[in-house]
C-alpha positions in Angstrom: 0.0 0.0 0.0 1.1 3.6 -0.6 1.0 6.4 1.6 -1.8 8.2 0.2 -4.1 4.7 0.4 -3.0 4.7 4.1 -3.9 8.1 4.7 -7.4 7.7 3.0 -8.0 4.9 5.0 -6.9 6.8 8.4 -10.0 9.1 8.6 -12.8 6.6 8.4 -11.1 4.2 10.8 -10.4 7.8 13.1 -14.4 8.6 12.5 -15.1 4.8 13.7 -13.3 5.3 16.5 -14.2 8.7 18.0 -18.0 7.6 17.5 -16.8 4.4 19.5 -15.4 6.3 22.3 -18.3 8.9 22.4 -20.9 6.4 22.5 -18.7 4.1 25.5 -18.6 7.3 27.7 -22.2 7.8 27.5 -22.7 4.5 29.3 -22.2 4.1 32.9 -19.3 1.8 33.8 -20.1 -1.3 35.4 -17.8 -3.3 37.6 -16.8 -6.9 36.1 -18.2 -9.4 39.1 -18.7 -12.8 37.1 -16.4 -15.2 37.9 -13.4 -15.9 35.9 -13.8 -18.5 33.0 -11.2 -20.9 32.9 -10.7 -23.4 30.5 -8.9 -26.3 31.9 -7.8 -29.5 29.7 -6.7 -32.6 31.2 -3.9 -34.1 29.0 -4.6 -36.3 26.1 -5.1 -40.4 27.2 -2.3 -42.7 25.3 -3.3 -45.6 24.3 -1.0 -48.4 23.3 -3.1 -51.7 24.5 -6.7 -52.5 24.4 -8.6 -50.0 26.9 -11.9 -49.8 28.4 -12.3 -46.1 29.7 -14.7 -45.4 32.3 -15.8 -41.6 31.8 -17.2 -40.2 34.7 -18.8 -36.2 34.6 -16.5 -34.7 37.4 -14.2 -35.8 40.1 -16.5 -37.0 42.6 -17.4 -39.6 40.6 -13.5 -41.0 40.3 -13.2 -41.6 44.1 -16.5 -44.2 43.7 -14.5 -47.1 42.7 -16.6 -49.6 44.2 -19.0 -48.6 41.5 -16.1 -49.7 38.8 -14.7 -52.7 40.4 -17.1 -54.9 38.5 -16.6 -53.3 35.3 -12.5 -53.1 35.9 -12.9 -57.1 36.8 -14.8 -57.8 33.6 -12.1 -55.9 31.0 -9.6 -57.0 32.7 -10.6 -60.7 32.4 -11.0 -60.0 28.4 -7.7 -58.4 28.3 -8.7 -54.7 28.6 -6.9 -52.2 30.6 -9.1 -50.1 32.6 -9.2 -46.7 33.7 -11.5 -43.8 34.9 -11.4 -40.3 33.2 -13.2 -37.2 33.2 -15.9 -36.7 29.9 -15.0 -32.6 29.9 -12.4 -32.1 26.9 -11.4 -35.9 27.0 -9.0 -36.7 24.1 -7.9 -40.3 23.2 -4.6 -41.0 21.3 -4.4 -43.5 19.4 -0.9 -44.8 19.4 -1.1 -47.1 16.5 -2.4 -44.6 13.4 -1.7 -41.4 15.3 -5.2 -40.7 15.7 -6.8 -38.6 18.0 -10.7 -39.4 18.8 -12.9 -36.5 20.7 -16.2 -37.9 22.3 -19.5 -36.2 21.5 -20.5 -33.2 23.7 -23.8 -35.2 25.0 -22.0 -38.2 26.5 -21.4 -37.4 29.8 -20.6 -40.5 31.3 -20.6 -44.1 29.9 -17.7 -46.2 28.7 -14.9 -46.0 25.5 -13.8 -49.2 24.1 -10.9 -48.9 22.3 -8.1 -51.5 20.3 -5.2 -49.7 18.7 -5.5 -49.5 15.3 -9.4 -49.8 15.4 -12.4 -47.6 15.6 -13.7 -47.2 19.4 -16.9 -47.8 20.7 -18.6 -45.7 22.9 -21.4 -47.2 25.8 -23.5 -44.5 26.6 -24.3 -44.4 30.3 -22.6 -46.9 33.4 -24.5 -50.4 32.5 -23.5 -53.6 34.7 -21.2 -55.6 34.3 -22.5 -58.3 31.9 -24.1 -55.7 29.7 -20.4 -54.1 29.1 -19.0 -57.7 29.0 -21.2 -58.2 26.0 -20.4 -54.6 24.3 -16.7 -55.6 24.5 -17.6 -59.0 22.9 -19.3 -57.3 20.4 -16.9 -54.6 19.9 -14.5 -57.4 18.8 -16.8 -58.7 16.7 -17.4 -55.7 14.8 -14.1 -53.7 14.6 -12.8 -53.1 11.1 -9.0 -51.3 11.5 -8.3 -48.0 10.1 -7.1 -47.7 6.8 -4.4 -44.7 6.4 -5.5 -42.5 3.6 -3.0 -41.9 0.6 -1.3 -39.0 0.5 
């Protein structure tokens, strides 16, 4: 841009701007007394073996483990690890492809069944044992691996 396209452009953006102000100091100042909004992320879950994840909708939830013992017991006897995480801004990483999986914003609790290399499964709400014993059954039935696309 030249100098004279700058200064063309300076005295709209300067009438903008002092209509802004004008109308701002017309208004009577209000003091800020919401709370603070803080975004705060948990750190990406790795995954490297077969994992059932028990997602839970805040921490109070994570100190029941009584209500998980059953559902540890049952991945764990299919060969699933087993572990309970927060739903709010959950990531999964898959370690096999790379992939990182987000879960929908109206699961808040439930179960993620994952394989490396495969598509996960989610189980919407905390069903017994034998219920999740047969989703992970099934989820082996049904997995079809991830094909990389070409580049």
């Amino acid at each position: 841009m030249t100098i004279r396209m700058l200064r063309s452009l300076r005295t709209p953006f300067l009438l903008v701007a002092s209509v802004a102000s004008k109308g701002l100091a017309q208004q009577p100042a209000h003091a800020d007394t919401s709370a603070p909004h803080v975004l705060v992320s948990q750190p990406p879950v790795q995954v490297h073996d077969p994992m059932v994840l028990a997602l839970v909708p805040d921490s109070l939830f994570k100190q029941l483990d009584s209500t998980f013992r059953a559902a540890k017991q049952v991945a764990e006897s299919l060969g699933f690890g087993f572990a309970v995480k927060l739903t709010a801004h959950l990531s999964v990483v898959d370690s096999h492809n790379a992939a990182v999986y987000y879960l929908p914003s109206d699961v808040s609790r439930g179960y993620l069944i994952i394989i490396p290399g495969q598509r996960p499964d989610i189980v919407r709400g905390h069903v017994a044992a034998d219920s999740l014993r047969q989703r992970i059954k099934h989820y082996r039935q049904l997995i079809r691996p991830l094909k990389p696309r070409p580049c």
